[in-house]
N, C-alpha and C positions, 0 to 999 in steps of 0.2 A: 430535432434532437429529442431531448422531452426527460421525462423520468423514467426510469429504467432498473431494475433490480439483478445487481450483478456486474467492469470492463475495467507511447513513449518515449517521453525523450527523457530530460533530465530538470528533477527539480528538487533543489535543496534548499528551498526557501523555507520559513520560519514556519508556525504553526498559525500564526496571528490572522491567516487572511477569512477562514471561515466565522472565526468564536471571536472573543472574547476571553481569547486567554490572557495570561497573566505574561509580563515580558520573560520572550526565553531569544533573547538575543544574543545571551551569551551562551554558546554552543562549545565555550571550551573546556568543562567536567572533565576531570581525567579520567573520567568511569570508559571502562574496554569494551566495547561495542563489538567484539569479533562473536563471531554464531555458532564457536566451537564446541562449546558442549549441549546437552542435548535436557529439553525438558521434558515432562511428563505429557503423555500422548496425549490427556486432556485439556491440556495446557499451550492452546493456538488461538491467532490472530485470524476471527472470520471476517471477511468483504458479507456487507448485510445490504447493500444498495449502488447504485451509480445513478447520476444525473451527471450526462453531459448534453455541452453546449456548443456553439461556436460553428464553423466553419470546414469543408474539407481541408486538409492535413494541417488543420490547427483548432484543431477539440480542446476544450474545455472537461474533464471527467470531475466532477464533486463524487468521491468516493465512503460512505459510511462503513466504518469497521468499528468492530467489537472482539476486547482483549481483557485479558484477567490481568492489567496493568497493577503493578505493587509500587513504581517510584522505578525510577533508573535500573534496579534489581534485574526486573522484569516487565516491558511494556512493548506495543507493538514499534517497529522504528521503521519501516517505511510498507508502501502500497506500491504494486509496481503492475504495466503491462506486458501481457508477453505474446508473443505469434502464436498461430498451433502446434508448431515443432520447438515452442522452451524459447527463443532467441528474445533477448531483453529490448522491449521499444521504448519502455518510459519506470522509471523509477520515482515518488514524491517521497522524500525522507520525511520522518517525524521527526523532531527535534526534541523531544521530550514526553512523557509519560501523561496516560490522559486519566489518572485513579477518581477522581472526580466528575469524570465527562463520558460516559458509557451509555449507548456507541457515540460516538463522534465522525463526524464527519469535513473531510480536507480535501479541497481543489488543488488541480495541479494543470499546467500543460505550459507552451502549446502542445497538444499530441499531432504526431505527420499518420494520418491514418485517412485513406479511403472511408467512405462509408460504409461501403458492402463487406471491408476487410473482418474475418473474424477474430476477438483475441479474446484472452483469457486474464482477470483479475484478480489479485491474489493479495493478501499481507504476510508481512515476516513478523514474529515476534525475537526478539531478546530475550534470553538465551533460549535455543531451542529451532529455531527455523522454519519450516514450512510443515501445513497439513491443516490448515483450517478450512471455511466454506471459501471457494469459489466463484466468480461467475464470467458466463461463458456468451459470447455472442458478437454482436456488432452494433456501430452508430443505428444503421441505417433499420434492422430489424430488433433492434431491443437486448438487452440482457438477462440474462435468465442463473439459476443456482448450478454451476457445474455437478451432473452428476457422478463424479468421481474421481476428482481430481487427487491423485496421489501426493504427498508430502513428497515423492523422491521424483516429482515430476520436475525438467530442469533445474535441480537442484547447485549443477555447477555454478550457475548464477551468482549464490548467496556472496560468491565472494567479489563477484566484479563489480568495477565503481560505477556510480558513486556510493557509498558507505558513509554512516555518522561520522559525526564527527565528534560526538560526546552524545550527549544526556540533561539539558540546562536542569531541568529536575522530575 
């Protein structure tokens, strides 16, 4: 597997497993987490790296993102993988804002992924959505910076689960 610059199932586990964060186990902030309004174009959640690990169709992805995080307001709230035609394989929620921790980087899996399989890695920011960097590739040949991945690429996405569940802080 190795290091990789640039790459589902479902993971809503805390932020705690990479850093050193501070406890955000309480995930129940009443702060709205929905994606509905829209931020300024320069104002996105880039994928800066991947390192995954593990096994066929139980990868390990350690994914580095960088966001112009302000506190709950605005911060990136999950990393997720996707086929080449948009369909959601893996989601890693963030549970909270990383204003102190730029980029940071958060594992997730197991991912059910071939090695040869190609996908594409992405983050979402709060409030606002998708349009940041990319990357594009596979286990088996590495990951690389998508060149040009639209914001309105599978964007029906943004609403399916799993979703925050708050914002700890």
């Amino acid at each position: 597997m190795g290091d990789v610059e640039g790459t589902g199932q479902t993971d809503k586990s805390d932020d705690s497993d990479d850093s050193d964060d501070s406890d955000d186990s309480d995930d129940s902030d009443d702060s709205d987490d929905s994606s509905d309004s829209e931020a300024p174009a320069d104002l996105v959640a880039d994928v800066l790296a991947l390192e995954s690990s593990g096994d066929q169709g139980a990868y390990t992805f350690a994914v580095t993102v960088k966001s112009p995080d302000l506190g709950c307001e605005q911060y990136a709230n999950w990393w997720e993988v996707l086929s080449e035609d948009g369909a959601l394989i893996h989601r890693r929620i963030l549970g909270h804002s990383h204003v102190d921790e730029q980029p940071f980087t958060r594992s997730s899996g197991p991912i059910d992924l071939d090695p040869d399989t190609t996908v594409i890695v992405r983050a979402h920011l709060y409030p606002g959505g998708y349009g940041g960097l990319a990357l594009i590739g596979s286990v088996h040949d590495g990951f690389s910076q998508h060149p040009g991945l639209e914001a309105e690429f599978a964007a029906t996405i943004e609403d399916v689960d799993p979703q925050p569940d708050g914002c700890a802080f």
